[in-house]
C-alpha positions in Angstrom: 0.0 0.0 0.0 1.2 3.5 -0.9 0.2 7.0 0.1 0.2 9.1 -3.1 0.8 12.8 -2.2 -0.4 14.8 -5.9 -0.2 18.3 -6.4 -3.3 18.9 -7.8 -1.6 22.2 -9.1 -3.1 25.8 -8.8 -6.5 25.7 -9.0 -8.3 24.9 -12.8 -9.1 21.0 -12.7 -7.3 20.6 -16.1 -4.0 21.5 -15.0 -3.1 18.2 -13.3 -0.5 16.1 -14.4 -1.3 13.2 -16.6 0.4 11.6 -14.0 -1.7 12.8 -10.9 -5.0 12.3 -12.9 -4.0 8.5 -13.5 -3.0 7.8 -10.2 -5.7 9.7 -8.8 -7.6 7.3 -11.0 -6.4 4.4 -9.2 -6.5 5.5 -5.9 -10.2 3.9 -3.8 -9.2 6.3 -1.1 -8.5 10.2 -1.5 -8.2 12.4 1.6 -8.2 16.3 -0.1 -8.6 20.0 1.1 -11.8 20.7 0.3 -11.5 24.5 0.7 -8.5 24.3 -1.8 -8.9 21.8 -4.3 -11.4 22.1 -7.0 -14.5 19.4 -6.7 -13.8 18.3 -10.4 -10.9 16.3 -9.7 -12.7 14.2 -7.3 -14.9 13.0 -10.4 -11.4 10.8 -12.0 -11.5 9.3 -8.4 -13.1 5.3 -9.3 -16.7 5.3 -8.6 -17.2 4.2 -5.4 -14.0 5.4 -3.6 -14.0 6.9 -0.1 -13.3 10.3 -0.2 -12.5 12.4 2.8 -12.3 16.1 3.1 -9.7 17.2 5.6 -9.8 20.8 5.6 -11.0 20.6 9.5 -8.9 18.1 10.5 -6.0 17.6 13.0 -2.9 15.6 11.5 -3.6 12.5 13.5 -7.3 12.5 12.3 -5.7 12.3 9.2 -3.2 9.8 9.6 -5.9 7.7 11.2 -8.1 7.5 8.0 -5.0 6.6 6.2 -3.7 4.0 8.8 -7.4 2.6 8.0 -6.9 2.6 4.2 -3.3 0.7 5.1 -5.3 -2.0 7.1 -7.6 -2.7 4.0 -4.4 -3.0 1.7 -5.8 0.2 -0.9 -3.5 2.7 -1.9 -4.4 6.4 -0.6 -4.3 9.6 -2.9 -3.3 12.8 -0.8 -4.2 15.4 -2.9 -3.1 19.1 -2.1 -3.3 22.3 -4.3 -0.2 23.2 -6.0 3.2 21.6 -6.1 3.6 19.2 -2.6 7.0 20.9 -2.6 5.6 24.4 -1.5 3.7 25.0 1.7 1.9 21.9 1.8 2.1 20.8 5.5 3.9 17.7 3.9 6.8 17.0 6.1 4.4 16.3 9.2 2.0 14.2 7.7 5.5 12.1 5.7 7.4 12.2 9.7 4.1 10.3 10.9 3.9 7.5 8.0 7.2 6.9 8.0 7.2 6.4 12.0 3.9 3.6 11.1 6.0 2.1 8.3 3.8 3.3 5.7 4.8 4.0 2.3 5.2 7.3 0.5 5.8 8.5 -3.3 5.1 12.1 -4.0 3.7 13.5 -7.6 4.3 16.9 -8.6 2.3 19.3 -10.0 1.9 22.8 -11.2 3.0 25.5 -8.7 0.5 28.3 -7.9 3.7 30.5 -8.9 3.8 29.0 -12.3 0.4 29.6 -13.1 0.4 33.1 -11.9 3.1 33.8 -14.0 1.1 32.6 -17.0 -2.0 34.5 -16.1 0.8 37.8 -15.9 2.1 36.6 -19.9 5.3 37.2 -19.0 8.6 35.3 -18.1 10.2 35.4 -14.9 13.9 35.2 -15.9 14.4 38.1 -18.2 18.3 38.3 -19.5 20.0 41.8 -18.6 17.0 42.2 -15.9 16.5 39.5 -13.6 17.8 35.6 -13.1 16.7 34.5 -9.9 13.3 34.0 -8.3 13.0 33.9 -4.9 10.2 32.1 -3.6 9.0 33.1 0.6 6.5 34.2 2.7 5.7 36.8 6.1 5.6 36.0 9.7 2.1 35.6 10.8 0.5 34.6 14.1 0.5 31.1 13.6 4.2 30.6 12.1 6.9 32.8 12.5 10.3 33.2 9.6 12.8 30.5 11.0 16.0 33.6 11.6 17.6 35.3 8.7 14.6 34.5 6.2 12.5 37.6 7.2 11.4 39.6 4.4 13.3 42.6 5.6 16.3 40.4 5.4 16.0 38.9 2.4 15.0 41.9 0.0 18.7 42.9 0.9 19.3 40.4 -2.4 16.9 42.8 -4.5 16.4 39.9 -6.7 12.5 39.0 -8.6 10.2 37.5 -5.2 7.5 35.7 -5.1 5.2 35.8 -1.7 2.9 33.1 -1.1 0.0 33.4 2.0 1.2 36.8 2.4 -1.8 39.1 0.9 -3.5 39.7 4.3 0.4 41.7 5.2 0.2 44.0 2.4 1.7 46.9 5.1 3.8 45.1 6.3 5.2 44.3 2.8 5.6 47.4 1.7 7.7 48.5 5.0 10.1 45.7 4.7 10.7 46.0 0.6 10.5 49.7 0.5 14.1 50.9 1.3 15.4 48.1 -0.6 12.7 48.1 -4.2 11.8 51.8 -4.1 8.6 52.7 -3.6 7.8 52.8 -7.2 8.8 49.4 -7.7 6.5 47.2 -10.1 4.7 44.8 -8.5 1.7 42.2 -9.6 -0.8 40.5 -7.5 -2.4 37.3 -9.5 -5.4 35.6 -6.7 -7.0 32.7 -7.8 -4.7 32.1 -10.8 -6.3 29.8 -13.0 -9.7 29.8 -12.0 -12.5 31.4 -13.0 -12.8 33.9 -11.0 -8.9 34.2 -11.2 -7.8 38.7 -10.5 -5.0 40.0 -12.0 -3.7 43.7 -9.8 -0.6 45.3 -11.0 0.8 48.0 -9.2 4.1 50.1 -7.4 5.0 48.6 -4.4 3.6 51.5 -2.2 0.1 51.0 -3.9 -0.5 47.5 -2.9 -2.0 47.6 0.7 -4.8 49.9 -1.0 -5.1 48.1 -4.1 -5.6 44.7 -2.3 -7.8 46.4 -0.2 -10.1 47.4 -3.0 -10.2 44.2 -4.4 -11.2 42.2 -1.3 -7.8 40.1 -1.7 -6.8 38.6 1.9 -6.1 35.1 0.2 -5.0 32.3 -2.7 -2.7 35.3 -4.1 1.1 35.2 -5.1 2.7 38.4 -5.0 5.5 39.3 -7.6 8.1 42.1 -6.9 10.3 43.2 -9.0 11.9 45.1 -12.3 11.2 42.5 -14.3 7.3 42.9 -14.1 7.7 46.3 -15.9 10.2 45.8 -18.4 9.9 49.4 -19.9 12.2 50.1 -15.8 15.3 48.6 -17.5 17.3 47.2 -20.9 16.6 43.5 -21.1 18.8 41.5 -23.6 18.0 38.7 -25.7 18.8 35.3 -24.6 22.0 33.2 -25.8 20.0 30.5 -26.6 18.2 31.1 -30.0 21.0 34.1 -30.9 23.0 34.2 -34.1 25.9 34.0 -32.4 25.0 30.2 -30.7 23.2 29.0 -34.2 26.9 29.9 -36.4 28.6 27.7 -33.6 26.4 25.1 -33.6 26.0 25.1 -37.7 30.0 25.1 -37.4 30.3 22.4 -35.8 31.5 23.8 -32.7 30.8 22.7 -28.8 27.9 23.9 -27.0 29.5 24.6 -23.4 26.5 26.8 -22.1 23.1 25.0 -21.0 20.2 24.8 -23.1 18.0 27.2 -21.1 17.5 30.7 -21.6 
């Protein structure tokens, strides 16, 4: 018996993996967030599967329905929003199978990030602008920043960040970004990216609290920050890979030493 964990990806049914939908498929038990994941899915569960929603639940309700699936001998599909690798209580729940000798295999699927960035048309990774991504969150009442990953502290770096289960800290954003972005910096609020009811809020960095605020955004958002969400702020340069430069070597003959991403 296995415990499937599937990222059931951002939020519109059709962007799970072919992967997740077959396993999902297979699956006679599936334990989900039901405030998170969309009700679709459950349909390419077999007919006649148990399905639990655990949106209320305490982890060791929800190892319990699990440790009941073990007992029958059917494998269990976990199904979270997103990518399991991001903010998806995961470690706990993987710490208490492992300790019951249960087995676990995890399938990704599409980051909330990801699909924001589609619902944005842009890229990420502009050449000449920006190359890294930096993927956090805020403090908040219930879990703090382990040290030297508060916000403040990591907008030193300047680089393109994305902020996941922060919209409800909108001030607080803007007071920890501010000296190091500018208040004029671009920024781009995509909630509910994906869905149908999916809001796209682009704005400088010192508009945001009010913005959100307008919008009734508090939750499901990723915020962007940075230059490369305004492209007109800066010079960007075309990427090596599809340049004249690469294409005469490779025509040539000659070694590609650099890697075949842009």
């Amino acid at each position: 018996m296995t415990v499937f964990f599937i990222g059931a990806g951002p939020g519109a049914a059709d962007l799970i993996t072919l992967r997740g939908a077959r396993v999902l498929g297979e699956c006679t038990t599936c334990l989900y967030a039901g405030s998170l994941v969309p009700q679709e899915l459950l349909e390419l569960c077999p007919a006649g599967a148990t399905l639990i929603d655990t949106a209320r639940m305490p982890l060791d309700e929800i190892i319990g329905h699990i440790v009941e699936a073990d007992a029958s001998g059917a494998d269990v599909a976990r199904l979270h929003s997103g990518d399991i690798s991001l903010y998806s209580a995961f470690t706990e729940q993987h710490r208490e199978l492992r300790r019951l000798g249960i087995g676990v295999e995890i399938v990704p699927g599409v980051p909330a990030f990801a699909a924001a960035a589609a619902a944005l048309d842009t890229e990420l990774t502009v050449p000449g602008v920006g190359q890294s991504l930096l993927i956090t969150r805020v403090s908040t009442l219930s879990t703090d920043m382990p040290p030297g990953e508060e916000l403040a502290h990591l907008a030193q770096s300047g680089v393109t960040l994305a902020l996941h289960l922060a919209a409800h800290r909108a001030p607080q954003i803007v007071e920890a970004l501010a000296d190091h972005y500018g208040p004029q910096c671009p920024t781009a609020t995509v909630a509910f990216a994906s869905r149908d009811d999916q809001v796209v809020i682009r704005c400088a960095l010192s508009d945001l609290p009010q913005r959100l605020d307008d919008h009734g955004i508090r939750r499901t958002a990723v915020i962007f920050v940075g230059k490369v969400l305004d492209p007109a702020t800066s010079t960007p340069t075309d990427s090596y890979l599809y340049s004249h430069a690469r294409m005469t070597k490779l025509r040539s003959g000659g070694h590609d030493d650099r890697p075949s991403t842009t």
